[in-house]
KOLFI-38684 format. One line per field, with one value per residue (C-alpha): residue number from 1; residue in one letter; x, y, z. Coordinates in pm, 1 decimal. Each point is the difference from the previous one (the first is absolute). Layout:
BEGIN
resi <- (NUM|...)
resn <- (A|...)
c1 <- (X|...)
c2 <- (Y|...)
c3 <- (Z|...)
END
This chain:
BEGIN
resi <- (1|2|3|4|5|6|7|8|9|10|11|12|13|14|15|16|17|18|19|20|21|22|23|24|25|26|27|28|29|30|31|32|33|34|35|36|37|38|39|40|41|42|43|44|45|46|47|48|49|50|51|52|53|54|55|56|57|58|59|60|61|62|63|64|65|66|67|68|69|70|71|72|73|74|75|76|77|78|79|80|81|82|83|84|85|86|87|88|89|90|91|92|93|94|95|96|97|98|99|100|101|102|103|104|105|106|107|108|109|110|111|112|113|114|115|116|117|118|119|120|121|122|123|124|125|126|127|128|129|130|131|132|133|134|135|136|137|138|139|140|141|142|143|144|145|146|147|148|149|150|151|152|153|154|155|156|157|158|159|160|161|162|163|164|165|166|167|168|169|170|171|172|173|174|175|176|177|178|179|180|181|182|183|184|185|186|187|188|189|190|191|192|193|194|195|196|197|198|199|200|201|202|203|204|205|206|207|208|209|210|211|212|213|214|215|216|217|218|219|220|221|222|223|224|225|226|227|228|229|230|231|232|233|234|235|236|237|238|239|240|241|242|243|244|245|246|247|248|249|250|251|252|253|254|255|256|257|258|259|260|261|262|263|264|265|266|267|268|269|270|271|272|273|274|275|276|277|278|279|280|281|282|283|284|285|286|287|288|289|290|291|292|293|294|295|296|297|298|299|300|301|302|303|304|305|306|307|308|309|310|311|312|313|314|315|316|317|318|319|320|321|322|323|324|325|326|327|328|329|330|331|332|333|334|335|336|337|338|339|340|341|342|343|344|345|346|347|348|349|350|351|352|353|354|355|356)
resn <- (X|X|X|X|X|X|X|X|X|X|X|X|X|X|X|X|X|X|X|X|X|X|X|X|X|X|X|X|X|X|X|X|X|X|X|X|X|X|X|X|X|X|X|X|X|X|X|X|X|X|X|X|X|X|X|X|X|X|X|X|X|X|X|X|X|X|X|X|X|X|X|X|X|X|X|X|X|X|X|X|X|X|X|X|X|X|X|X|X|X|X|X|X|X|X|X|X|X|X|X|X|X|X|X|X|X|X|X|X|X|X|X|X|X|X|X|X|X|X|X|X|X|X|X|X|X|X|X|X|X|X|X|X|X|X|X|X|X|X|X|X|X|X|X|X|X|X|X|X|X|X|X|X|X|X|X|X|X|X|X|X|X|X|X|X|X|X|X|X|X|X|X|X|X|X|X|X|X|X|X|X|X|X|X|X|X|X|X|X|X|X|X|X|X|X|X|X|X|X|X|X|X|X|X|X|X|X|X|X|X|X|X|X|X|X|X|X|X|X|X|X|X|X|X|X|X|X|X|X|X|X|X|X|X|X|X|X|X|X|X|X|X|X|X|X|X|X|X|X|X|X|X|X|X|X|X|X|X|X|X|X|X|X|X|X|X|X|X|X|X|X|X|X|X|X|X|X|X|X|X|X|X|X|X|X|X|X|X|X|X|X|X|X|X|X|X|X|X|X|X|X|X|X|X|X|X|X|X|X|X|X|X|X|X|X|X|X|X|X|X|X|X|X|X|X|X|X|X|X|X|X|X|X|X|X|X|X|X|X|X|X|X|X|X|X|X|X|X|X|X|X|X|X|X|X|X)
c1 <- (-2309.5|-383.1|-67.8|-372.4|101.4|283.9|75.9|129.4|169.4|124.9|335.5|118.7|-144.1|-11.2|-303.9|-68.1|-289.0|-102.8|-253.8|-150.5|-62.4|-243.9|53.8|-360.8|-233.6|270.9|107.1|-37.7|142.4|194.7|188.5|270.9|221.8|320.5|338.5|37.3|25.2|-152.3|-308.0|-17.6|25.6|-266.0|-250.3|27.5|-42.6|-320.2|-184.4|61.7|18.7|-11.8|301.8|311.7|37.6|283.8|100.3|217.6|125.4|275.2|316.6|178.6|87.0|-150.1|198.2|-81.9|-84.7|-370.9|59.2|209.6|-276.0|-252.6|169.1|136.3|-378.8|-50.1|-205.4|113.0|167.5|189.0|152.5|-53.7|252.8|-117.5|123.9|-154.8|-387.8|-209.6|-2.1|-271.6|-248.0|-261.3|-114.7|-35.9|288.2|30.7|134.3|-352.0|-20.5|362.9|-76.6|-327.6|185.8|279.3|-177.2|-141.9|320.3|48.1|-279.6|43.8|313.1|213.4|193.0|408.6|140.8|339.5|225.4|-64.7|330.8|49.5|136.7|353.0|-10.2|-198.4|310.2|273.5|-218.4|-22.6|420.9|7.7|-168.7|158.4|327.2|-125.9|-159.9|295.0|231.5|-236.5|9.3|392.8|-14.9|-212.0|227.9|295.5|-190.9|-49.8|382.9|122.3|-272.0|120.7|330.0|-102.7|-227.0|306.3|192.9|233.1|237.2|156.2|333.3|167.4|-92.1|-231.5|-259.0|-217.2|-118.0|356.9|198.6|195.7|-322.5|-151.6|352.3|-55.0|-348.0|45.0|253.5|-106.5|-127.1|-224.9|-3.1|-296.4|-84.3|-334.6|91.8|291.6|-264.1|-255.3|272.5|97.0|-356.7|-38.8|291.0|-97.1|-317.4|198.6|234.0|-286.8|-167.2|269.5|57.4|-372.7|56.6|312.2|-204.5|-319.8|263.1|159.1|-372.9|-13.3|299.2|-173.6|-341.1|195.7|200.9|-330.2|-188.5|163.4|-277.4|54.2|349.7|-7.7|-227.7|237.9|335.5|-181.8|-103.8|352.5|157.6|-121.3|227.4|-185.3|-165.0|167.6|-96.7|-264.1|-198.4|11.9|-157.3|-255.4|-98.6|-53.3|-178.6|-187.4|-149.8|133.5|-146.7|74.7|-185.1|-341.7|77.4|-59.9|311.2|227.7|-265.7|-164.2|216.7|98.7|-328.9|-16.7|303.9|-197.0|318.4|-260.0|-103.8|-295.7|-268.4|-285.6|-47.7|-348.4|-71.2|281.1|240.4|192.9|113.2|240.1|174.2|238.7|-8.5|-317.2|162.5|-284.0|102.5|349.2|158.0|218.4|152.6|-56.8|252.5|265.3|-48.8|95.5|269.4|143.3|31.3|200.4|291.5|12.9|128.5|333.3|189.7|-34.1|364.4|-122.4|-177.5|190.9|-113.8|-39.6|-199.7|-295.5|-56.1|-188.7|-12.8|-354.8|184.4|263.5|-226.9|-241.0|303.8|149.4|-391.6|-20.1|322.2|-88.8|-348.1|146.5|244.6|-286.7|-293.1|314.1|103.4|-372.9|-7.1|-223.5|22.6|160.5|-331.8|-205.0|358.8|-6.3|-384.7|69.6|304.4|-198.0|-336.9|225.0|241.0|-369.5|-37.4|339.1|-87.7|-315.7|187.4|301.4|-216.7|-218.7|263.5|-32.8|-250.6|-258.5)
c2 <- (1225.0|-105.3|-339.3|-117.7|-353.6|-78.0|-353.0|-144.5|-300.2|-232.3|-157.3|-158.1|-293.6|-297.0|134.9|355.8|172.1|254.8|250.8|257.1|360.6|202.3|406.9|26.2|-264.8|-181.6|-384.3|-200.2|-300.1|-230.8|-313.5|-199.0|-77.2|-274.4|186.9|-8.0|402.2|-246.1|-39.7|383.3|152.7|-255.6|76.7|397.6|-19.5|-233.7|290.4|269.9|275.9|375.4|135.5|113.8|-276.5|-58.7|-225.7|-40.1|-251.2|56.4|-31.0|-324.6|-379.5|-31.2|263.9|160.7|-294.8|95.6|355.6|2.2|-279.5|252.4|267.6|-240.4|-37.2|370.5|-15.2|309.4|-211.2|197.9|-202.1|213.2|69.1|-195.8|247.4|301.2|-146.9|160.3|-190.9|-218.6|-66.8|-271.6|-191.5|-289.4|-78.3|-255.0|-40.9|109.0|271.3|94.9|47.3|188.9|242.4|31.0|113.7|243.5|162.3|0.3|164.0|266.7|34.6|-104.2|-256.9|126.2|-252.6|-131.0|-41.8|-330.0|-78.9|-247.3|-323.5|72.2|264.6|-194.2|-329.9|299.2|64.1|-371.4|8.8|294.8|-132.4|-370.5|183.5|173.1|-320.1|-173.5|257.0|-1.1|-352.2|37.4|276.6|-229.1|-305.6|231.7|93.1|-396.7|-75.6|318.1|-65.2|-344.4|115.3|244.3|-289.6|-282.9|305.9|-15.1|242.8|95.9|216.9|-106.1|307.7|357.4|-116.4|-319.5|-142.9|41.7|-301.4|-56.6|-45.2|-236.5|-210.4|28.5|-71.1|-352.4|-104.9|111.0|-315.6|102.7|-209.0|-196.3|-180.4|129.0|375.1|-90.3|-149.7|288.1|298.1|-158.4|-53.3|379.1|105.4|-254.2|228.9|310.9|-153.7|-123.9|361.5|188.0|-249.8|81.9|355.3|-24.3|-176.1|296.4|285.4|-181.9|-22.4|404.1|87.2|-243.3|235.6|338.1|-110.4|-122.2|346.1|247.8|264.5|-220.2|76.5|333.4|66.6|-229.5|183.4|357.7|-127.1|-194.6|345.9|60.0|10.2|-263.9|-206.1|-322.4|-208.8|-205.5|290.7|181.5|-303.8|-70.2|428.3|-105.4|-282.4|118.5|351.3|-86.6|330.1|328.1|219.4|-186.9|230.6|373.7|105.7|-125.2|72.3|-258.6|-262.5|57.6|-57.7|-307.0|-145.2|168.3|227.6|285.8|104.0|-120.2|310.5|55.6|343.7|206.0|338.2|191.4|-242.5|-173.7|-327.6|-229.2|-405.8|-232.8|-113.9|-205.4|-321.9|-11.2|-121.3|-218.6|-116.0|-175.7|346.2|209.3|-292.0|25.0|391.8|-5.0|-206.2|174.0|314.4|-110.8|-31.0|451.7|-143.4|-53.0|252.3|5.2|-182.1|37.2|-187.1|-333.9|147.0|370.1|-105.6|-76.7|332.3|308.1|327.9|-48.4|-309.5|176.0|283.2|-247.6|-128.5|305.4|129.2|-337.3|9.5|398.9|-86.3|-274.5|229.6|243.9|-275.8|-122.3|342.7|78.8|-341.9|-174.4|-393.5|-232.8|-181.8|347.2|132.5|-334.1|67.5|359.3|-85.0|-269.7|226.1|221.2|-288.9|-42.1|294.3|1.1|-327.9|113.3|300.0|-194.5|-318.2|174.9|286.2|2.4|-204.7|-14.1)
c3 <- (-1205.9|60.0|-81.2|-119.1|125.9|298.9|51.1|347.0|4.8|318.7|-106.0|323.2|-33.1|-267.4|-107.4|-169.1|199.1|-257.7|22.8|-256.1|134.1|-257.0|43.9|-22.2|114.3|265.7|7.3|-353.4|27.7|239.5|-43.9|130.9|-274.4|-33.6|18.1|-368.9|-136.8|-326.8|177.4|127.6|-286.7|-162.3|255.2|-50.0|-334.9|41.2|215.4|-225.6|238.4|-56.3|-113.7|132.3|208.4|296.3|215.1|279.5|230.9|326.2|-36.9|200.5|-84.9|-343.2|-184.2|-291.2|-291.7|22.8|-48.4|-277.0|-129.1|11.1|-124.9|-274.4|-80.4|-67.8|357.4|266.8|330.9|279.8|298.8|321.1|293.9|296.8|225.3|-142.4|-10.4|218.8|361.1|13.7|329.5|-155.0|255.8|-303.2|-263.1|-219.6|-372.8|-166.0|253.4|-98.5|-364.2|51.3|192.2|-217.6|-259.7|183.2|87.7|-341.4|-81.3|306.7|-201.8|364.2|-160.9|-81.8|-198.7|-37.0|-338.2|-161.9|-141.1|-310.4|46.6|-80.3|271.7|269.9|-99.4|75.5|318.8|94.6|-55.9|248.2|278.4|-40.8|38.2|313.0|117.2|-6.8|149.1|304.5|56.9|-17.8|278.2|218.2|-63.5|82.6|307.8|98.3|-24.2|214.8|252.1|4.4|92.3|255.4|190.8|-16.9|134.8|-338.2|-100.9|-342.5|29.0|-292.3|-127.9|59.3|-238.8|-92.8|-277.8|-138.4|-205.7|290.8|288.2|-278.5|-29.7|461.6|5.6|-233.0|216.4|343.0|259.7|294.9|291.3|-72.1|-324.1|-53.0|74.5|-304.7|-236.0|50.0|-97.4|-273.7|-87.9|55.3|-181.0|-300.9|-64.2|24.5|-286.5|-150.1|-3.4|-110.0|-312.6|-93.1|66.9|-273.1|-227.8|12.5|-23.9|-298.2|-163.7|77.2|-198.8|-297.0|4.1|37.0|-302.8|-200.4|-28.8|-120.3|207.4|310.2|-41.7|-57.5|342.8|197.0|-126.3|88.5|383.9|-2.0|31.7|276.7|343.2|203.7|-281.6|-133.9|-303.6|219.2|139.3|-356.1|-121.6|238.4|-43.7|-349.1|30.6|268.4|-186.5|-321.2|-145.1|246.7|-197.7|63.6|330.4|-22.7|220.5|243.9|266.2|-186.0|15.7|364.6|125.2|-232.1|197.3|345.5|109.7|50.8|327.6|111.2|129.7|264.2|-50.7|88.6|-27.6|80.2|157.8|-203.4|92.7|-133.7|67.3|-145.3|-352.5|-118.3|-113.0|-278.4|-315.6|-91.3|277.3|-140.2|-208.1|332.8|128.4|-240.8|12.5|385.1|-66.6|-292.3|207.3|229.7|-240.6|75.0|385.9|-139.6|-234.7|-380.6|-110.8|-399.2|-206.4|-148.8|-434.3|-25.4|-274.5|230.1|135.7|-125.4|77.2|192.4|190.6|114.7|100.4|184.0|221.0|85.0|92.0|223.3|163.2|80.1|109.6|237.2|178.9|55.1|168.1|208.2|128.6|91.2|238.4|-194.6|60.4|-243.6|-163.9|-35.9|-191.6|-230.6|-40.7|-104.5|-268.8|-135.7|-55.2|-129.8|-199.0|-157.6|-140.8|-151.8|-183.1|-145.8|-170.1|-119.3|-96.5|-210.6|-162.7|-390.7|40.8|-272.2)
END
């Protein structure tokens, strides 16, 4: 859509650098403005520009309050993907700089915006990534303690695995030579404890929001049937996209979680590397991981309930698909790239079936 007025505004800062683009005659008006979308939306109104008017912003630490502010206001705002601007080689940047040229993209029509979600969808998002915040920081704590172990020269053969009941009960009791080295793994271990506690406590608040929203639930109990995809992953799909049909296929929605092959082709030669890793990372994650439940044969789901008929078919595609990559020689982490791209696709079409 042609816009008779794009607006550019500089968000990464305290203060608004805004900047008024006319279709016609070039800048308006410039300002730098407080970070109130109050005080935004005043000072459009107060230049009555020529109508439609847009404006855009990038995407990053401020979120989305001013956009839903100015849509709110019955004023046009998208929020545009950082990564997909064009690349930039001023020799001079600075945050009034930054909104002049934004609203030229705008107006060159180069700007590809990103969903805005509501604020019940951007709190389920917030949920999401605090649950994979946390289960990072328990990986890394994990990481400290074995480390530990391996340096002091520490071994655990109670039994095969750790992070059982029984190395917990070992690793409370256990006495190193040396004081300090005792005081410091049990410091270690006390934020692994600590970590796993909070972890308990964010799942718990998971199972809460599933239950509250009946659509929520419905999503979560569709991607729960899934081989490979548990109640936390389902959940973090959901509150990730929230609505899969804002996609137009599964295509879509892979290159959204950048599983699609990145491409330098020309001419006639056609040339293509790994995956982008544009996008989600934190989905593309949890994708990877999910498909490594088809390494280990399918012993049956624990409610029959759960599945579908487009479940079923999706594992016994995956498990197929697996056996192929492998018998071709393909290494392990291009095979989990492959299921998941294609895990992807299966998602879109069961997320959205029936869907209105």
């Amino acid at each position: 859509m042609k816009y008779c007025t794009s607006i550019g505004i500089d968000t990464h800062s305290r203060k608004n650098a805004i900047c008024a683009l006319s279709a016609d005659t070039g800048v308006v008006a410039e300002d730098v403005l407080s970070e109130d979308p109050a005080q935004v939306i005043s000072w459009i109104r107060q230049h009555s520009f020529a109508e439609p008017i847009c404006c855009v912003y990038e995407a990053g630490p401020t979120g989305f309050e001013l956009a839903r502010a100015l849509n709110g206001a019955g004023i046009r705002c998208v929020v545009a993907a950082t990564s997909k601007l064009p690349y930039r080689t001023d020799r001079v940047k600075n945050d009034r700089v930054d909104a002049q040229w934004l609203a030229r993209m705008l107006a060159a029509g180069s700007v590809r915006e990103v969903y805005v979600p509501t604020e019940r969808e951007e709190s389920l998002r917030n949920l999401s990534k605090l649950r994979a915040e946390t289960a990072s920081d328990l990986r890394r704590a994990k990481q400290r303690v074995a480390s530990f172990l391996l340096k002091t020269h520490t071994r655990y053969t109670l039994t095969k695995r750790r992070w059982t009941k029984a190395f917990y009960r070992w690793a409370a009791s256990f006495e190193f030579d040396e004081p300090c080295d005792t005081f410091a793994f049990r410091q270690k271990l006390e934020a692994v404890l600590y970590l796993e506690e909070k972890l308990s406590e964010i799942d718990d608040e998971i199972r809460k929001e599933a239950k509250a929203s009946k659509e929520l639930a419905r999503t979560i109990a569709r991607l729960s049937a899934i081989h490979g995809i548990g109640l936390t992953t389902a959940f973090s799909l959901a509150a990730e996209v929230y609505d899969f049909k804002r996609f137009k296929n599964g295509s879509a929605f892979s290159a959204y979680i950048g599983l699609v092959p990145s491409e330098r082709s020309s001419g006639k030669k056609t040339s293509r590397g790994p995956v982008t890793k544009c996008g989600n990372s934190n989905l593309r994650r949890l994708l990877i991981e999910a498909v490594h439940a088809y390494d280990r044969p399918y012993r049956g789901t624990c409610d029959a309930k759960r599945e579908n008929a487009r479940a079923v078919k999706c594992r016994k595609r995956l498990y197929k698909r697996k056996k192929t990559l492998e018998e071709r020689g393909l290494e392990k982490n291009k095979v989990y790239a492959a299921l998941a791209r294609e895990l992807c696709e299966w998602i879109y079409w069961i997320a959205t079936e029936n869907a209105a």
